[in-house]
C-alpha positions as CSV (number, residue, x, y, z in Angstrom):
1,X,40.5,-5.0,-40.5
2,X,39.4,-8.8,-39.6
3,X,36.2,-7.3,-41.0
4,X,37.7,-6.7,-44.0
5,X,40.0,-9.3,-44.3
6,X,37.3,-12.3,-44.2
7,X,34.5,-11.2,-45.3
8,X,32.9,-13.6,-48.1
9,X,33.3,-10.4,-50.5
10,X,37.0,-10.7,-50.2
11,X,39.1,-12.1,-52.9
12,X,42.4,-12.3,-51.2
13,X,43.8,-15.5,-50.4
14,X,42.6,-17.1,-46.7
15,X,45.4,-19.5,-46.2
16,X,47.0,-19.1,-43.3
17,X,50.7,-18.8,-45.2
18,X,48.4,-15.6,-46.9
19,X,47.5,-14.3,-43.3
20,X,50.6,-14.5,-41.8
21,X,52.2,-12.5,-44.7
22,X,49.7,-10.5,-45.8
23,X,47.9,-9.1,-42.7
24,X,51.3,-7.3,-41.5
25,X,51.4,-5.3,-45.2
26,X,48.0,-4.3,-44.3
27,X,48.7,-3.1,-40.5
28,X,52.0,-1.4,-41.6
29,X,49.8,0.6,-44.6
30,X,47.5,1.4,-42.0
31,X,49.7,2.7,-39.7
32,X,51.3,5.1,-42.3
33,X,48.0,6.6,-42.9
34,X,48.2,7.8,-39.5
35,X,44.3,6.7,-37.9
36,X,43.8,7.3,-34.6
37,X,45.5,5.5,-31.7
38,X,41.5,4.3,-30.9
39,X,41.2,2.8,-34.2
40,X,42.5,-0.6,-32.6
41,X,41.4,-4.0,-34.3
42,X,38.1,-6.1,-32.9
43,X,38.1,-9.5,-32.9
44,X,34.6,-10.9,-32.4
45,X,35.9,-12.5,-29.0
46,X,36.7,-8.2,-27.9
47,X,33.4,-7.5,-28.9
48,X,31.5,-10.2,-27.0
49,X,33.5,-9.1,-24.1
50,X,33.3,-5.5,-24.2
51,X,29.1,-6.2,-24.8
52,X,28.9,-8.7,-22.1
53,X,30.6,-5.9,-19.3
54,X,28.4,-3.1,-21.2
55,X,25.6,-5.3,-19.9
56,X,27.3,-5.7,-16.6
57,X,27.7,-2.7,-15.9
58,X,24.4,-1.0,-16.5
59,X,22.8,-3.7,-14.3
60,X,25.2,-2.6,-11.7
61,X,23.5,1.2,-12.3
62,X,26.9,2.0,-13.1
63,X,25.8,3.4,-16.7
64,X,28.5,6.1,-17.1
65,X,31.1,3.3,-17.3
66,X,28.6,1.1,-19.8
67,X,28.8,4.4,-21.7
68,X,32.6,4.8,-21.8
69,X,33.1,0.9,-23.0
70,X,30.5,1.7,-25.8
71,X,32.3,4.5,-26.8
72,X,35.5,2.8,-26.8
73,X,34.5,-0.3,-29.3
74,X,36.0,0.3,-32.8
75,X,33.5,-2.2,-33.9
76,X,29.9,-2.7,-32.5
77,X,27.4,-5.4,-33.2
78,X,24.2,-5.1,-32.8
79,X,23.8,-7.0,-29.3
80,X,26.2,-4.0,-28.2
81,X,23.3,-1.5,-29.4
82,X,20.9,-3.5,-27.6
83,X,23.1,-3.4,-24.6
84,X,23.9,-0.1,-24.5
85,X,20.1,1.1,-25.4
86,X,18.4,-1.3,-22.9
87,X,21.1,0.0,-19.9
88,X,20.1,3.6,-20.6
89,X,16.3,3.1,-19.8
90,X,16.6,0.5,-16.8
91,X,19.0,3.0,-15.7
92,X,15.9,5.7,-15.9
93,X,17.0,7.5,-19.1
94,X,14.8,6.8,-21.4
95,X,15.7,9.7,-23.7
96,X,19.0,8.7,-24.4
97,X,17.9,5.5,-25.2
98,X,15.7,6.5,-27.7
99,X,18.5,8.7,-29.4
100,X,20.8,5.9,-29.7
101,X,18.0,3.6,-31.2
102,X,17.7,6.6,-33.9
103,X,21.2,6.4,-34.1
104,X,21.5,3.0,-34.4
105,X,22.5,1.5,-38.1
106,X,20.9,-2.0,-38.3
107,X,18.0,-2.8,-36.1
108,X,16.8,-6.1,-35.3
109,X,13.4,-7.2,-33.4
110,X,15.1,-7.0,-29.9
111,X,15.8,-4.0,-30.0
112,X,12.6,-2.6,-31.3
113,X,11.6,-5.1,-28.2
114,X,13.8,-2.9,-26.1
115,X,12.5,0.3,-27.2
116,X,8.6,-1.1,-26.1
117,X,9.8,-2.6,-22.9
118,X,11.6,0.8,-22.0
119,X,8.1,3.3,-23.0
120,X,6.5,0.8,-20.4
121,X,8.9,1.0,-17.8
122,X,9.4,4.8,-18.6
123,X,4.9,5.3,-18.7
124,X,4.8,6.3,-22.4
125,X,2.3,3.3,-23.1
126,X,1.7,5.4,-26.6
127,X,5.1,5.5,-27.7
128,X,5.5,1.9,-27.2
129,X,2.1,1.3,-29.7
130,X,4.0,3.3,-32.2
131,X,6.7,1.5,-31.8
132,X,5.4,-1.8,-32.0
133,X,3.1,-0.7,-35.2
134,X,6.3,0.8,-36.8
135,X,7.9,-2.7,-36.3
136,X,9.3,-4.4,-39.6
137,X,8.5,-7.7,-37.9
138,X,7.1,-8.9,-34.9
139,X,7.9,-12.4,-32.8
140,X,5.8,-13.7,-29.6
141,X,8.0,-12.1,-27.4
142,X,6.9,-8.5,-29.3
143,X,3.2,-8.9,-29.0
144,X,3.5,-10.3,-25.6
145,X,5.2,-7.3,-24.2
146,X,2.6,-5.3,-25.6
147,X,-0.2,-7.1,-24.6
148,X,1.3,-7.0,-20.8
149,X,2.3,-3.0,-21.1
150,X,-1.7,-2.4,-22.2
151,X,-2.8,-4.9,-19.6
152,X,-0.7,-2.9,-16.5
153,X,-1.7,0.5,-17.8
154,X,-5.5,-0.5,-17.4
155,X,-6.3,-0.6,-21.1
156,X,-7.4,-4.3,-20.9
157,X,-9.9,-3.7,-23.8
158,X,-7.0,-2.7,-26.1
159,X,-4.5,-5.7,-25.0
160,X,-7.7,-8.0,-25.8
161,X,-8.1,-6.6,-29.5
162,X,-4.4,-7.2,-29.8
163,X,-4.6,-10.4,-28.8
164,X,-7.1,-12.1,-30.5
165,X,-4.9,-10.6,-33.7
166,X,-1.7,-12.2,-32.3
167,X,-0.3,-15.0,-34.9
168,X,1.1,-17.6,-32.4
169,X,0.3,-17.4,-28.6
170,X,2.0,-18.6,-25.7
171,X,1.4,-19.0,-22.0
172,X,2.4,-15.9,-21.6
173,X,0.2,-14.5,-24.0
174,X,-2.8,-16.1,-22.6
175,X,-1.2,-15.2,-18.9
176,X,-1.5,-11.5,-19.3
177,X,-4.8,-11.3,-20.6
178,X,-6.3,-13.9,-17.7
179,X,-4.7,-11.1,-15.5
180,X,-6.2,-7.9,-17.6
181,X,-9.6,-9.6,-17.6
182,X,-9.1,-10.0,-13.4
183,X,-8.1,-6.6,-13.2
184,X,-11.0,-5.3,-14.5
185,X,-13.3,-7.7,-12.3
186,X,-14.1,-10.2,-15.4
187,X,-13.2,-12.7,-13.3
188,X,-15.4,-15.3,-15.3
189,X,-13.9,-14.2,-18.6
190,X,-10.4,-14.8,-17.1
191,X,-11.2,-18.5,-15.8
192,X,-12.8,-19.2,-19.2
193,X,-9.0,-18.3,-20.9
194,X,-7.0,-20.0,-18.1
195,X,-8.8,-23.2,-19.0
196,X,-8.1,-22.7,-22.3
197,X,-4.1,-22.7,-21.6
198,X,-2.8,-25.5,-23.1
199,X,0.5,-26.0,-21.0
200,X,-0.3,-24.0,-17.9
201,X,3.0,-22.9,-15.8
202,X,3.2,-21.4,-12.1
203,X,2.8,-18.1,-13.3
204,X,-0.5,-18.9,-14.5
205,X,-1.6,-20.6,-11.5
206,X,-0.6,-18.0,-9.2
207,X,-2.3,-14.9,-11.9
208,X,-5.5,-16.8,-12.3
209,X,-5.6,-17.5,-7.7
210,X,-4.7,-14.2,-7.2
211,X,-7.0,-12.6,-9.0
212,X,-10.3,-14.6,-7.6
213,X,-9.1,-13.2,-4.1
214,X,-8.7,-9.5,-5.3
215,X,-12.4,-10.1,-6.8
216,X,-13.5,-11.1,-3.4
217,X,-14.1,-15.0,-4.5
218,X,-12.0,-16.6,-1.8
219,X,-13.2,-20.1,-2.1
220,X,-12.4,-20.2,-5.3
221,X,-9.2,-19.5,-4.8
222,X,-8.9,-22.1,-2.6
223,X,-10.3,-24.6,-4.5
224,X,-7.5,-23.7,-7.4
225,X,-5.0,-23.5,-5.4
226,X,-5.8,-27.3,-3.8
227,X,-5.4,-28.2,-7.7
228,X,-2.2,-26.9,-8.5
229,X,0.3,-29.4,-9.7
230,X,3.2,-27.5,-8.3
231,X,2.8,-24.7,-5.5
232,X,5.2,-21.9,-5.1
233,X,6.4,-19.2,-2.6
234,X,4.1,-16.6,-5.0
235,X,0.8,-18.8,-5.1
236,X,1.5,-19.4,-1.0
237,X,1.9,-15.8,-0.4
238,X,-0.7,-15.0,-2.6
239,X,-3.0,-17.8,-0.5
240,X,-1.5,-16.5,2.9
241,X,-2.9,-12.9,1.9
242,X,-6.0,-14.2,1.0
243,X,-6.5,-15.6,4.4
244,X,-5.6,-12.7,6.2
245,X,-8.8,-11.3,4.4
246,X,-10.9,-13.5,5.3
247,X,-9.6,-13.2,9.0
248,X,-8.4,-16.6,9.2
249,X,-4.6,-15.5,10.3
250,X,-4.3,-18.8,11.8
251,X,-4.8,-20.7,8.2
252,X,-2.5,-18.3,6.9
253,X,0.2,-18.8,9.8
254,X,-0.2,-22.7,9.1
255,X,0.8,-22.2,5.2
256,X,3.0,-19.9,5.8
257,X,5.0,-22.3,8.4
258,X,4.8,-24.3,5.1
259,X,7.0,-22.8,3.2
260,X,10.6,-24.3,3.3
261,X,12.5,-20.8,1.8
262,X,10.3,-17.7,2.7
263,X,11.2,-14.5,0.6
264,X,10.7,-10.8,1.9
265,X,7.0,-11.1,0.4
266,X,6.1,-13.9,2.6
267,X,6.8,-12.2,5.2
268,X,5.2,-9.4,4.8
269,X,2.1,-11.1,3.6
270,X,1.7,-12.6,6.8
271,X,3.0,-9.6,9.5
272,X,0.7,-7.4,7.6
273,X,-2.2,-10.0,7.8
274,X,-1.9,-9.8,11.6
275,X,-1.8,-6.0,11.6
276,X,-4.6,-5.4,9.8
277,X,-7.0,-8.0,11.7
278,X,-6.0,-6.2,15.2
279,X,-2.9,-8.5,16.3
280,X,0.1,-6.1,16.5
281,X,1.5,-8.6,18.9
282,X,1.8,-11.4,16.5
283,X,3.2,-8.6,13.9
284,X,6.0,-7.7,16.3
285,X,7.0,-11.2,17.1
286,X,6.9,-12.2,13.7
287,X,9.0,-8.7,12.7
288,X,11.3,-10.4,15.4
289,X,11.9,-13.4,13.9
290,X,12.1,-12.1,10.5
291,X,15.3,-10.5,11.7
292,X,16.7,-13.4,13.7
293,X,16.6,-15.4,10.6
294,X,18.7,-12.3,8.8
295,X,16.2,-11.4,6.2
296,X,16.4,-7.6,6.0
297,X,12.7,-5.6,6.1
298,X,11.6,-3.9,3.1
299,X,9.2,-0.4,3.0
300,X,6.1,-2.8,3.3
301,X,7.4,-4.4,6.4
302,X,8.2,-1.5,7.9
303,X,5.1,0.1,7.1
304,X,3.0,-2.8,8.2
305,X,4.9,-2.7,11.6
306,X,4.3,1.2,12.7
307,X,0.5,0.0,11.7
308,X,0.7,-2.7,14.1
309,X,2.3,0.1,17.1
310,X,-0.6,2.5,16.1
311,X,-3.4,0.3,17.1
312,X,-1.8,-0.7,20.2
313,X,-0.2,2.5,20.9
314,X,3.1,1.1,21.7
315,X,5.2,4.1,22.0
316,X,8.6,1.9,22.5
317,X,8.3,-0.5,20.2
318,X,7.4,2.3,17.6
319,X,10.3,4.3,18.3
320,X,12.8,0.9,17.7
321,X,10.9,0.6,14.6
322,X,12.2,4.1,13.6
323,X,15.6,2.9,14.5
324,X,14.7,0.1,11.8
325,X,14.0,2.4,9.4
326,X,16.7,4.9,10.0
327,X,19.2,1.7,9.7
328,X,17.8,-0.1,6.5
329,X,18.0,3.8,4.8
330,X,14.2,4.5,4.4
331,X,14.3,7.4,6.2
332,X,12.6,9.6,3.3
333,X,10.6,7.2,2.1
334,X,7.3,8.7,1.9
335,X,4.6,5.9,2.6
336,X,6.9,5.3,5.9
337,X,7.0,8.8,6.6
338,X,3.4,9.2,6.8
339,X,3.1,5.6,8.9
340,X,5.6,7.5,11.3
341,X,3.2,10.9,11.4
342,X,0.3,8.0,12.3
343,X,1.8,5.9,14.5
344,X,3.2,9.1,16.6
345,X,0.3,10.9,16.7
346,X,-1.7,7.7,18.2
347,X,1.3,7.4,20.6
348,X,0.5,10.9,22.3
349,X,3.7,12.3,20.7
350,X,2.8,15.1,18.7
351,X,6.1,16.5,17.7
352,X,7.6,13.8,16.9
353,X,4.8,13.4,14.2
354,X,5.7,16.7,12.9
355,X,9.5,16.0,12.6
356,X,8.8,13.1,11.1
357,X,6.4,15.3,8.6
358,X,9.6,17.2,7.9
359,X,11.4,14.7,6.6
360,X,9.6,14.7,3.8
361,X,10.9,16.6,0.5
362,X,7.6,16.6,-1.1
363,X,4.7,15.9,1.4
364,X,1.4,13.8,-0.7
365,X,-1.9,14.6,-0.2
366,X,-1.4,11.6,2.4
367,X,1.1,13.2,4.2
368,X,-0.7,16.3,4.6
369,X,-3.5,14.2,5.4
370,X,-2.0,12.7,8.4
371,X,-0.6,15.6,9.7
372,X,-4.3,17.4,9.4
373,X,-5.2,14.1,11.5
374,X,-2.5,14.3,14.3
375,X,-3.6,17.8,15.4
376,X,-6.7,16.8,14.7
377,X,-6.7,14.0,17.4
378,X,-4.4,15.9,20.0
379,X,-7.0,19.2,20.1
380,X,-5.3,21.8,18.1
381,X,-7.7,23.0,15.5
382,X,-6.1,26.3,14.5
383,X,-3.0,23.9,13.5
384,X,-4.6,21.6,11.9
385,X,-6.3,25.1,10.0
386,X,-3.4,26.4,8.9
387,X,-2.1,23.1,7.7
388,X,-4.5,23.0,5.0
389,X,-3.7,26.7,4.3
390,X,-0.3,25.1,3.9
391,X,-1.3,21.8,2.0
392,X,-3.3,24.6,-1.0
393,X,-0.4,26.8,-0.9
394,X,1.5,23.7,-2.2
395,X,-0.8,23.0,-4.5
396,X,-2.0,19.7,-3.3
397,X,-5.7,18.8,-3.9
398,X,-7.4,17.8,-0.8
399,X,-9.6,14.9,-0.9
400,X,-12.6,13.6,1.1
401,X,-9.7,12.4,3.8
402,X,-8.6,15.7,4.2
403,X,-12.3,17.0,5.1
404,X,-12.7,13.8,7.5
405,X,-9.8,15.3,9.8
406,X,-10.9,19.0,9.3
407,X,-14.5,17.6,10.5
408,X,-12.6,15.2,13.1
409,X,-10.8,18.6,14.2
410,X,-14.1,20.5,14.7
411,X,-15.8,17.6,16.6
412,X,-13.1,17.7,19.4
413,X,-13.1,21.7,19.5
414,X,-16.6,21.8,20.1
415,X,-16.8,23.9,16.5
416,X,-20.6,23.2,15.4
417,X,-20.7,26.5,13.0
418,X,-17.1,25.8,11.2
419,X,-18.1,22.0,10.8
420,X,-20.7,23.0,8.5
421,X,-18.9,25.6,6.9
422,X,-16.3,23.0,5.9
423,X,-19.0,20.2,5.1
424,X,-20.7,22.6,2.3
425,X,-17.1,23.8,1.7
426,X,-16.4,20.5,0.4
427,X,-19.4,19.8,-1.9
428,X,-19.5,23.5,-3.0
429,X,-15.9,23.9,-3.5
430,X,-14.5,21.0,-3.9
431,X,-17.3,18.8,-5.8
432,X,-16.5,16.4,-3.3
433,X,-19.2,13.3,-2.7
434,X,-19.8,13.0,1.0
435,X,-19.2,9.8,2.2
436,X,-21.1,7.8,5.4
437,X,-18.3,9.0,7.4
438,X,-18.6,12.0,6.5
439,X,-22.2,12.3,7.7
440,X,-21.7,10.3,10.6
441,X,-18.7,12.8,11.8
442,X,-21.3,16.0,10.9
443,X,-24.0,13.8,13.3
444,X,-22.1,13.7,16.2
445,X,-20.5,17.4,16.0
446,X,-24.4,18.4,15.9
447,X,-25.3,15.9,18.5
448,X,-22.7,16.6,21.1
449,X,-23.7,20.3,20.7
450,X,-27.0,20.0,22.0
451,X,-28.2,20.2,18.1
452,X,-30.3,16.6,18.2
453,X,-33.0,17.7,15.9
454,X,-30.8,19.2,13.0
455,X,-29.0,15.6,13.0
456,X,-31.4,13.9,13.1
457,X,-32.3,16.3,9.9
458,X,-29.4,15.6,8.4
459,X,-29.9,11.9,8.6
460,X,-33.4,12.1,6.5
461,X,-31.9,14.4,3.7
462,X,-28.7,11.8,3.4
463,X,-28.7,10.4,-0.1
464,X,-28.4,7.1,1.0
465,X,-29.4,5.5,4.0
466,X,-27.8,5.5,7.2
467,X,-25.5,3.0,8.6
468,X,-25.5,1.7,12.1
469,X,-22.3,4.3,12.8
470,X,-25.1,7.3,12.2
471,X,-27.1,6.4,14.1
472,X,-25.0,5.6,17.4
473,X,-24.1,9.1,17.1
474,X,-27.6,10.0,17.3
475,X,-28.2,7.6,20.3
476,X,-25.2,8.6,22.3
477,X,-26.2,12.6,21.7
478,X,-29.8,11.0,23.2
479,X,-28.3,9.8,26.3
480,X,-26.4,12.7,27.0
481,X,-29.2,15.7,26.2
482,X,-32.1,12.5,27.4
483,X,-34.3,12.8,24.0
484,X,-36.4,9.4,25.2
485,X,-37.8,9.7,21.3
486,X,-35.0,10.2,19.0
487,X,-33.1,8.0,21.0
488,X,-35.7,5.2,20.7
489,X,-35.5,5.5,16.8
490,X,-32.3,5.7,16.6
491,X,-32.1,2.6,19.2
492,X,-34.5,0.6,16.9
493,X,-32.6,1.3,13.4
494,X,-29.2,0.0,14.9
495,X,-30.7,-3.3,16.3
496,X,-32.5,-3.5,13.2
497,X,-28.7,-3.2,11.5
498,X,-27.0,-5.2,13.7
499,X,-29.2,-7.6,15.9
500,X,-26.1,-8.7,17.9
501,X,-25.0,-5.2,18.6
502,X,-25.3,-4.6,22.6
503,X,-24.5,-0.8,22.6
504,X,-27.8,0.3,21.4
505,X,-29.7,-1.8,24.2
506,X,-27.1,-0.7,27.1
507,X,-27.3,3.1,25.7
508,X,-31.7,2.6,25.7
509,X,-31.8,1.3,29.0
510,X,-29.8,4.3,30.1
511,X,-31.4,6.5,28.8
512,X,-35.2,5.0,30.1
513,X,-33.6,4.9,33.6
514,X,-32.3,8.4,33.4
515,X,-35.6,9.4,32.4
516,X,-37.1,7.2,35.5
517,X,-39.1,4.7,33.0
518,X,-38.2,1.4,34.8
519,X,-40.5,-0.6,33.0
520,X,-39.0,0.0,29.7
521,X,-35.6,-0.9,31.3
522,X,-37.0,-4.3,32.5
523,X,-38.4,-4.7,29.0
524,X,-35.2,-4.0,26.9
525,X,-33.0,-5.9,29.5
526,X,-35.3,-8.7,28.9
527,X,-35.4,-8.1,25.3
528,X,-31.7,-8.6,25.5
529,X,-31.6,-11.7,27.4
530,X,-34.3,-13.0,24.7
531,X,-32.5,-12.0,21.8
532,X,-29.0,-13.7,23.7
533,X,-27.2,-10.5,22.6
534,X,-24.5,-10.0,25.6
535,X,-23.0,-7.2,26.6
536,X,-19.1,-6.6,25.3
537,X,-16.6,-6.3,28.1
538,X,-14.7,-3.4,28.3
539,X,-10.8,-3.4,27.6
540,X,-7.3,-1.3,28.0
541,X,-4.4,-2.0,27.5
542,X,-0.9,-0.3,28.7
543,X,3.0,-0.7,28.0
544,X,5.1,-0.7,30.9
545,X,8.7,-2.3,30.4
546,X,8.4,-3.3,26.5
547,X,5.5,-5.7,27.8
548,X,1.7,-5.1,27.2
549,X,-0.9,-5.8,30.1
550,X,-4.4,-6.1,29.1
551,X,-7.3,-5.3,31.6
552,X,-10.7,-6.0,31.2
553,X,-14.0,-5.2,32.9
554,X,-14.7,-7.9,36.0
555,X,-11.5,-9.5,35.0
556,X,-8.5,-10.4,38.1
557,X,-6.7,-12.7,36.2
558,X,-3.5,-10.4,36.0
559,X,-0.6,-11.4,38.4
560,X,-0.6,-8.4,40.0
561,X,-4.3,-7.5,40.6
562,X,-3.8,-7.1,44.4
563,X,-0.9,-4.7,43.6
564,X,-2.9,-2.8,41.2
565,X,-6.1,-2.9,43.0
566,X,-4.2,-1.7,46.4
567,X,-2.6,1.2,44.3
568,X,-6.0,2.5,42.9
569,X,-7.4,2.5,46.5
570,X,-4.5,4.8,47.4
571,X,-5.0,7.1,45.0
572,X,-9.1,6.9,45.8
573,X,-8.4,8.1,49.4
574,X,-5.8,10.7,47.9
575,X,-9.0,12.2,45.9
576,X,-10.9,12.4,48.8
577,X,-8.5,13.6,50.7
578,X,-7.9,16.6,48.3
579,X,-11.5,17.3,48.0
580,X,-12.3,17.9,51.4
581,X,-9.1,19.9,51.3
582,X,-10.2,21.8,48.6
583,X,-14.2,22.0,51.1
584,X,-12.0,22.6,54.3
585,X,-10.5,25.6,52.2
586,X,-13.6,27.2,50.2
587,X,-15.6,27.5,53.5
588,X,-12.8,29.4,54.9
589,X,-12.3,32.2,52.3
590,X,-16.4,32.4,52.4
């Protein structure tokens, strides 16, 4: 009706003697007519307010009720299209949202803008290049969000052709393509452009530093990161990652103490850092005082921490971890499913690696993986069989992982026959490329079962050459089955790989004094000294009480050493107790 009434069409009078008058004639002839109770006037203040909780309410996922309002207005604009569209893919339905824009009457660039920003949320990268070709007309905003889609899809060639036709660029623009030309290691190509950014903002900064670490160019990174005007929480945690690469947790602890308001991602930028350079301690302390400060743990987090229990083998701390997970509803969650199969099965608790296994809807090839892995480790190879019977049977392809474990699942059954069958298995069947590992696992099954010739076969018919891994296989199968020659080789090719690397002169010399050559044992203990390669100390560790105590070889620094060293005395004289026992009794029954 207002529509209607003042439109610049309309030739009735606008005064407002003429609307006070006139606009009740018009409702009461309307109401005669009989329309529908729904047919209610819009003023342009309803409609603002009906679009602004359409938008509301999809952000809240609530979409149903967006839907309802929608269907309710008498009069839409085109913002409530765009609304209303927009809420239907962020809500994940795409589908509907491209009905609607069919639907819709009058377009404008949003939401064709919409429509490309919902094929690249929903993966139809194609739909959103027809699309943006069937555009009437195109702003920045439009060629930017298809340069970006191309650019996250991996089709950085395609982004690049679109942007050198772009009309007018802008920082984000030139952003998205310094971080296509990064992801596809043109790293050079992607400085060149940032320095041709005319008004560079944080976002730019932090692209252009994050992607010389992901290339492996660390200093760099440093260096750009000491000239940026303004540093942020992303460019820090970015930085703080890029440490942790480099092993240097302690520079990225330092920045990270830097910054004043630390986000979720800082924090797990830095606990993972410590996990993945071998201090689960500092990860659990720093888990600790994430929580103290009341910032709630994210997938990551909780992923990074069961890494951290893993490689200490911290059954406890693992289980409250669970408890974590369990409370912040991440139960299902695949990637911290299989992080609880892992961190289980390196605890010594088998079944709860397989519960946790069942808690998955839809197990991964990485799921299966670890599971394969877990019985792998604990000794049960017809399990870890019939798991990859299960894993094909799902139809889950099985990767050069999955081979690892079934060759890691041979090697502690003693299985020399079935390891082959499953190594040619793999290339055969599978077309799977052996990797190192893969030939270094093969090595030692062969090795440990008396086979030392074949491996060493094996080694010479690799298609690439043999890493120091190989060949301590060899070496240790030398020592055990005393092949003075082999293990002499293989002895020479490790210090040859690693000068510093004390193994292969302690495992020699071991094997010359097992084979009574003392002179060569003087000579490579000398060799050592001369070299000034010294021998690694042993280490365990063990959890008593939530507390870690770390023992090393020649070492009485822990509190309680005279307790300890009292106890294993006791249990020395119990063993010899129980073997003469065991004497007493066999000369009896003879």
């Amino acid at each position: 009706m207002l529509a209607i009434c003042f439109s610049s069409s309309c030739s009735l009078p606008r005064t407002p003697f003429a609307i006070r008058t006139i606009f009740p004639a018009l409702l009461h002839s309307f109401n005669r007519k009989s329309y529908p109770l729904s047919t209610k006037l819009f003023s342009t203040q309803d409609v603002f307010a009906f679009n602004v909780k359409i938008g509301s309410l999809s952000r809240a996922g609530n979409i149903a009720a967006a839907r309802q309002l929608f269907d309710q207005m008498t009069i839409r604009d085109t913002v409530s299209w765009n609304s209303i569209i927009t809420g239907y893919w962020k809500n994940g339905c795409f589908d509907e949202s491209k009905r609607l824009f069919g639907l819709m009457p009058a377009k404008n660039v949003v939401s064709w803008n919409s429509m490309i920003a919902g094929c690249i949320e929903s993966g139809r990268i194609d739909q959103a290049l027809q699309y943006f070709q069937a555009m009437p007309q195109r702003n920045t905003a439009s060629w930017n969000a298809m340069i970006s889609g191309l650019v996250r899809y991996d089709r950085v060639e395609e982004a690049s052709r679109l942007f050198e036709e772009m009309p007018r660029r802008n920082v984000i623009s030139f952003t998205a393509m310094v971080d296509g030309f990064a992801k596809i290691g043109e790293i050079e190509q992607a400085r060149a452009l940032f320095n041709c950014i005319p008004q560079k903002n944080a976002v730019s900064w932090t692209v252009m530093i994050s992607g010389y670490i992901e290339n492996g160019k660390f200093d760099e990174a440093e260096k750009l990161f000491e000239q940026m005007p303004d540093k942020n929480i992303v460019a820090m945690t970015a930085m703080i990652t890029g440490y942790c690469k480099e092993g240097k947790t302690d520079n990225a602890k330092m920045l990270f103490d830097q910054i004043p308001c630390r986000d979720c991602a800082s924090w797990n930028a830095i606990i993972t850092g410590y996990a993945q350079n071998g201090s689960g301690e500092e990860a659990l302390k720093l888990l600790s005082q994430m929580l103290k400060t009341g910032m709630q743990p994210d997938h990551t987090t909780l992923v990074s921490v069961l890494t951290a229990c893993s490689s200490l083998a911290l059954l406890q701390e693992g289980r409250k971890t669970h408890v974590l997970v369990l409370k912040s509803g991440y139960e299902s969650h695949i990637s911290i499913c299989n992080a609880l199969i892992s961190m289980y099965c390196k605890c010594g608790s088998i079944i709860d690696s397989e519960l946790a296994f069942q808690c998955i809807d839809h197990p991964d090839v990485v799921s299966w993986n670890a599971m394969i892995a877990a019985f792998a480790r604990h000794g049960f190879f017809d399990r870890a069989l019939a798991s990859f019977s299960e894993m094909r049977l799902t139809r889950v392809e099985p990767d050069g992982i999955t081979f690892l474990s079934l060759l890691s699942a041979c090697d502690h059954a003693g299985k020399v026959h079935e390891s082959l069958n499953w190594f040619n298995s793999m290339v055969e069947i599978y077309r799977i490329i052996p990797g190192p590992e893969h030939y270094a696992c093969l090595v030692n099954i062969l090795s440990r079962g008396g086979q030392v010739e074949k491996a060493y076969k094996i080694i010479q018919e690799m298609p690439f050459e043999a890493d120091s891994g190989i060949w301590s296989a060899l070496l240790s199968a030398c020592h055990v089955h005393l092949n003075v020659k082999l293990g002499e080789l293989a002895a020479k090719k490790i210090m040859e790989l690693e000068p510093q690397n004390s193994g292969a002169y302690v495992v020699l010399s071991n094997i010359y004094a097992a084979a009574g050559m003392w002179r060569e044992v003087t000579r490579v203990r000398g060799l050592m000294k001369e070299q000034g390669v010294k021998k690694q100390p042993a280490y365990s560790w063990m959890e008593i009480e939530n507390k870690v105590h770390f023992f090393s070889g020649d070492d009485a620094s822990h509190p309680e050493i005279h307790r300890i060293q009292l106890e294993l005395k006791g249990m020395r004289l119990q063993m010899i107790t129980d073997n003469d026992i065991e004497e007493v009794f066999s000369e009896l029954s003879s």
